[in-house]
ZARO-396301 format. One record per atom (N, C-alpha, C): residue number from 1; residue in three letters; x, y, z. Coordinates in nm, 2 decimals, padded with zeros to 4 digits. Atoms other than C-alpha are relative to their C-alpha. Example, Ala and Ser with C-alpha at 12.3 -4.5 7.8 and 13.67 -1.06 7.14 Angstrom:
<sites>
+------+------+--------+--------+--------+
| papa | kero |     xx |     yy |     zz |
+------+------+--------+--------+--------+
|    1 |  ala |  00.09 | -00.12 |  00.00 |
|    1 |  ala |  01.23 | -00.45 |  00.78 |
|    1 |  ala |  00.09 |  00.12 |  00.00 |
|    2 |  ser | -00.09 | -00.11 |  00.00 |
|    2 |  ser |  01.37 | -00.11 |  00.71 |
|    2 |  ser | -00.08 |  00.11 |  00.08 |
+------+------+--------+--------+--------+
</sites>
This chain:
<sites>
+------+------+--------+--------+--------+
| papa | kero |     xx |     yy |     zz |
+------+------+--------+--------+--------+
|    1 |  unk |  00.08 | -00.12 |  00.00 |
|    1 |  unk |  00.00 |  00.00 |  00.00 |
|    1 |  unk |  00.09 |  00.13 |  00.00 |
|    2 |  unk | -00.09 | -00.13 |  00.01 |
|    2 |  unk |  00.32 |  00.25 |  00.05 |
|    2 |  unk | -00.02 |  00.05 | -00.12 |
|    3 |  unk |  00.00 | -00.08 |  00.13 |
|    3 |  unk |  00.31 |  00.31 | -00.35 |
|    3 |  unk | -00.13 |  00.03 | -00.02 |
|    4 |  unk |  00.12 | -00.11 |  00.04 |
|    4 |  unk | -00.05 |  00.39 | -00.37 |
|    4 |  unk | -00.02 |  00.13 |  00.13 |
|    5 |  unk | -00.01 | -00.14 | -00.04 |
|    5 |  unk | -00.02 |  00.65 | -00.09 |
|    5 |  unk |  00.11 |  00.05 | -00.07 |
|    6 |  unk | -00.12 | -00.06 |  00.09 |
|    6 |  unk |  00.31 |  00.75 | -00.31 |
|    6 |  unk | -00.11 |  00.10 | -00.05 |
|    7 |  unk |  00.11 | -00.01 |  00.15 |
|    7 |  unk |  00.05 |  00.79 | -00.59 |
|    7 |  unk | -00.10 |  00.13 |  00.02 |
|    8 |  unk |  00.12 | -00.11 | -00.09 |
|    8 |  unk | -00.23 |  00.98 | -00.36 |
|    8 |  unk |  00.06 |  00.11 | -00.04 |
|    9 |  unk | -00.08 | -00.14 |  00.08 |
|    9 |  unk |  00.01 |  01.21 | -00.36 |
|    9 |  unk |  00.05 |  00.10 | -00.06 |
|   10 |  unk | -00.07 | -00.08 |  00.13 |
|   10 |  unk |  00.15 |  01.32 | -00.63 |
|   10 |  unk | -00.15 |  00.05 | -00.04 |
|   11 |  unk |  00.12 | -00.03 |  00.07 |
|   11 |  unk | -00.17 |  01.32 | -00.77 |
|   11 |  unk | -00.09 |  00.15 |  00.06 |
|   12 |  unk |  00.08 | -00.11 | -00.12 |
|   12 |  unk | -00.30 |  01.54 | -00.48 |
|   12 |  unk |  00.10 |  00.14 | -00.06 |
|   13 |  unk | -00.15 | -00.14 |  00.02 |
|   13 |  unk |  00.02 |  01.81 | -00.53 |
|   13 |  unk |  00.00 |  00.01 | -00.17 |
|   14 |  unk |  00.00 | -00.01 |  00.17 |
|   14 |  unk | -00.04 |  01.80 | -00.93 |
|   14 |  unk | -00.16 |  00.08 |  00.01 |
|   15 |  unk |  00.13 | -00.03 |  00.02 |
|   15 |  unk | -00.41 |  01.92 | -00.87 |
|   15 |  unk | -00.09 | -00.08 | -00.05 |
|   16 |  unk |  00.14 |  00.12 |  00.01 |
|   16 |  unk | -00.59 |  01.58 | -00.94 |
|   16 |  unk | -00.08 | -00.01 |  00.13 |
|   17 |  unk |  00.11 |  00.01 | -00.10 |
|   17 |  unk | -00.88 |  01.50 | -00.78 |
|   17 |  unk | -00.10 | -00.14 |  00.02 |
|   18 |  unk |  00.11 |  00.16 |  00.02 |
|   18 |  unk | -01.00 |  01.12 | -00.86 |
|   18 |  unk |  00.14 | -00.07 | -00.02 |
|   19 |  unk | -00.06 |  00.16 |  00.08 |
|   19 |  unk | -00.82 |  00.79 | -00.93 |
|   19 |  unk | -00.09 | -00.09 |  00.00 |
|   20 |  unk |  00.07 |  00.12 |  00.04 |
|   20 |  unk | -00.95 |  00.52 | -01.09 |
|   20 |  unk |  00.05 | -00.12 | -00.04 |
|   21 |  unk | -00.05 |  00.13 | -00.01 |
|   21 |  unk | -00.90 |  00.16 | -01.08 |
|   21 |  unk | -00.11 | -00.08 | -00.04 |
|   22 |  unk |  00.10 |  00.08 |  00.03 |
|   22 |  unk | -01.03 | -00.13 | -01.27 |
|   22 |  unk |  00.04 | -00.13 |  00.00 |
|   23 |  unk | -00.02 |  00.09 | -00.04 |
|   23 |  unk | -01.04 | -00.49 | -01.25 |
|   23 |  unk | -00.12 | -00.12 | -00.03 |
|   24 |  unk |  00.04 |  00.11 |  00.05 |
|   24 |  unk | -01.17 | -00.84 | -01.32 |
|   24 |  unk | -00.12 |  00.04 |  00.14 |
|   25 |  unk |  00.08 |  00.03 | -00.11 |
|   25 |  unk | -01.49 | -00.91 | -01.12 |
|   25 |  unk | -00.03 | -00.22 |  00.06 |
|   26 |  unk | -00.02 |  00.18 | -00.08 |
|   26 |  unk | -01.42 | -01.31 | -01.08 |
|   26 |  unk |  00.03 |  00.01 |  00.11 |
|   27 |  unk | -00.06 |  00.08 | -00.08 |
|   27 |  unk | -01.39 | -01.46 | -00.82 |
|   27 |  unk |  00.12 |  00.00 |  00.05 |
|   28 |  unk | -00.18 |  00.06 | -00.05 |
|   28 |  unk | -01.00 | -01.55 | -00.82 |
|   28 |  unk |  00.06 |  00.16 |  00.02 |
|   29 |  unk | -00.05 | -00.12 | -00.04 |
|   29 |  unk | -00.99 | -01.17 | -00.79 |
|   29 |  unk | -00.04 |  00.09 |  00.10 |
|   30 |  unk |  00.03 | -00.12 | -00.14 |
|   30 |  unk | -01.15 | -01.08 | -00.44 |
|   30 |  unk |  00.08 |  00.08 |  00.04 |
|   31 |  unk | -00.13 | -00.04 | -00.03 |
|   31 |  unk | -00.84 | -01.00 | -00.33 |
|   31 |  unk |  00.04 |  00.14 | -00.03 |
|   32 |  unk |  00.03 | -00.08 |  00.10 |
|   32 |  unk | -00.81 | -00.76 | -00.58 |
|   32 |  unk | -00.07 |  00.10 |  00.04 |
|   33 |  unk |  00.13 | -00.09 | -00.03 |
|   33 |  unk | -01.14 | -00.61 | -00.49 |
|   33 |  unk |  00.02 |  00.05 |  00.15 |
|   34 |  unk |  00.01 | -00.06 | -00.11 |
|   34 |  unk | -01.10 | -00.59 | -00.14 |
|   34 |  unk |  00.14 |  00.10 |  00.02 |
|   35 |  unk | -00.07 | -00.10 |  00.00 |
|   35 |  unk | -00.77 | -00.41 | -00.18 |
|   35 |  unk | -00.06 |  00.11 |  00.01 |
|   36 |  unk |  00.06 | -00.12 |  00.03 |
|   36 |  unk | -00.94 | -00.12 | -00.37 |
|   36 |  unk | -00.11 |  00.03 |  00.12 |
|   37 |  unk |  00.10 | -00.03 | -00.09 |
|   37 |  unk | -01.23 | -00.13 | -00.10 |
|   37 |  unk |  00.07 |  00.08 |  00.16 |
|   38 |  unk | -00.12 | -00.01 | -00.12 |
|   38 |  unk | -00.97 | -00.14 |  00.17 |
|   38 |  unk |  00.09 |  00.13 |  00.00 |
|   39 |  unk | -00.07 | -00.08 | -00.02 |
|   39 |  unk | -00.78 |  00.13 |  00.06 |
|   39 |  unk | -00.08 |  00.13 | -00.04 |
|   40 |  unk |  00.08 | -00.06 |  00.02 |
|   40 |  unk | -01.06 |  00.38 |  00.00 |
|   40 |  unk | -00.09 |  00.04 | -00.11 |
|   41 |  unk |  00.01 |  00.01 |  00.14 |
|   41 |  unk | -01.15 |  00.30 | -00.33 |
|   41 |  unk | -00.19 |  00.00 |  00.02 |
|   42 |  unk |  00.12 |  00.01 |  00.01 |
|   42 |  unk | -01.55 |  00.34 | -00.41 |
|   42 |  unk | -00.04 | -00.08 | -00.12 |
|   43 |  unk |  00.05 |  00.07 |  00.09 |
|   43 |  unk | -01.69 |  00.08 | -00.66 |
|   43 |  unk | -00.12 |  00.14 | -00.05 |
|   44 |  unk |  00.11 | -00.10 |  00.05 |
|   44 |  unk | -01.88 |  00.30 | -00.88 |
|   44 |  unk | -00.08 | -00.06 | -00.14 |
|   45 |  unk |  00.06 |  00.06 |  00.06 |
|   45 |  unk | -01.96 |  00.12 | -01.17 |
|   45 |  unk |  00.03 | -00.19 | -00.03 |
|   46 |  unk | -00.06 |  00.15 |  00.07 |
|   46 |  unk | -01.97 | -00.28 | -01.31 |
|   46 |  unk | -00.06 | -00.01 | -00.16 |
|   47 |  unk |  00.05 |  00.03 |  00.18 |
|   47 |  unk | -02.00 | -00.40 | -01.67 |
|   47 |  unk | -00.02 | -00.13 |  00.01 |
|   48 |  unk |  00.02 |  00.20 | -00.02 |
|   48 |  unk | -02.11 | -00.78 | -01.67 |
|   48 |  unk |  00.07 | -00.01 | -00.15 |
|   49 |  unk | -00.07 |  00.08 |  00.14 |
|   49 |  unk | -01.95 | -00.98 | -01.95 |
|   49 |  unk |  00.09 |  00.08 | -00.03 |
|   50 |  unk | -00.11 | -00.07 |  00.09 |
|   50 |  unk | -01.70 | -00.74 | -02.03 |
|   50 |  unk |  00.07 | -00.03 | -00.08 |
|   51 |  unk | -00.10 |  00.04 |  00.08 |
|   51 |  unk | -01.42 | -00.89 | -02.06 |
|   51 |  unk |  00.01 | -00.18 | -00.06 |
|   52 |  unk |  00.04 |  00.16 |  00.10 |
|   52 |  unk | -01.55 | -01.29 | -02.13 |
|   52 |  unk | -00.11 | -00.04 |  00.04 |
|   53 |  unk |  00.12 |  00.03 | -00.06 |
|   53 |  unk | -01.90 | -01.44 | -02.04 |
|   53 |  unk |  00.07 | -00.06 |  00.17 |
|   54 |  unk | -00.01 |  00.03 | -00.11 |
|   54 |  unk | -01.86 | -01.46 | -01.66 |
|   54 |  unk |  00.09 |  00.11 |  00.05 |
|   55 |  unk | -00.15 | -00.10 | -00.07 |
|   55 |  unk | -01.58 | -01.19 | -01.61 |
|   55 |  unk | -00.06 |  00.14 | -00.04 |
|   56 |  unk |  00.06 | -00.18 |  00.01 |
|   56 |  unk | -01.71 | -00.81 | -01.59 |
|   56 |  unk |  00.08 |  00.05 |  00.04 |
|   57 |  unk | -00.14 | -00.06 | -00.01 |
|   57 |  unk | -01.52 | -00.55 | -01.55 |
|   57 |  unk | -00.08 |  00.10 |  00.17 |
|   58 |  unk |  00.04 | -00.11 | -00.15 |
|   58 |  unk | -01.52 | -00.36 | -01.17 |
|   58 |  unk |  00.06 |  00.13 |  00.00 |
|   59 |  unk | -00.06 | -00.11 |  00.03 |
|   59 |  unk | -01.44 |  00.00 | -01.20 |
|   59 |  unk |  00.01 |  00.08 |  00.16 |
|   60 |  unk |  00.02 | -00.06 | -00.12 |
|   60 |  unk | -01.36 |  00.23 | -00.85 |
|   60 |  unk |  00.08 |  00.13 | -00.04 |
|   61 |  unk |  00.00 | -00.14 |  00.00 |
|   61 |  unk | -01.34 |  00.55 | -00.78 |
|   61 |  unk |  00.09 |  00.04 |  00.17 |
|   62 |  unk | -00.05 | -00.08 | -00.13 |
|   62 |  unk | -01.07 |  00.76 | -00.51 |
|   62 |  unk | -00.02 |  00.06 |  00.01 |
|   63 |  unk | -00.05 | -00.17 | -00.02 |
|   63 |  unk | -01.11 |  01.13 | -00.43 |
|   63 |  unk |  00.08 |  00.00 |  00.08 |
|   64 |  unk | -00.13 | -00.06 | -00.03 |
|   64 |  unk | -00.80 |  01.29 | -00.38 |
|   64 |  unk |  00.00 |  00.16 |  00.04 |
|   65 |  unk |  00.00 | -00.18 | -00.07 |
|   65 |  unk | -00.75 |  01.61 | -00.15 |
|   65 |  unk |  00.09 |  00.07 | -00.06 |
|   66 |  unk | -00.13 | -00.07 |  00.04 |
|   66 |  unk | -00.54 |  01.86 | -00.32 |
|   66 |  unk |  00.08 |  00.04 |  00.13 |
|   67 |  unk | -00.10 | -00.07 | -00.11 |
|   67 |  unk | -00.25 |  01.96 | -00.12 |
|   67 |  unk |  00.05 |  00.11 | -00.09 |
+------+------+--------+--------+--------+
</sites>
């Protein structure tokens, strides 16, 4: 997790204001998911089937404080 606060960061001190993260919605990728969840990440949208029948795509959303 050290490199995505790196990331926060920069992003914050650049004048961004979002990141976004996407990701398989199987199964073999909780892990995955609860990262993003875990690290403040907001599930904002899914796409079913995206990427094969059974695998959708999971999209999340950070807001980032400017510094």
């Amino acid at each position: 997790m050290e490199l995505l606060y790196v990331v926060v960061a920069r992003v914050g001190e650049s004048g961004g204001e979002r990141l976004y993260a996407e990701t398989s919605t199987r199964p073999d990728y909780a892990g995955t998911n609860a990262f993003y969840a875990r690290s403040g990440f907001r599930l904002v949208a899914t796409l079913p089937e995206h990427f094969a029948p059974g695998d959708g795509k999971a999209i999340y959303e950070l807001a980032v404080a400017p510094r």
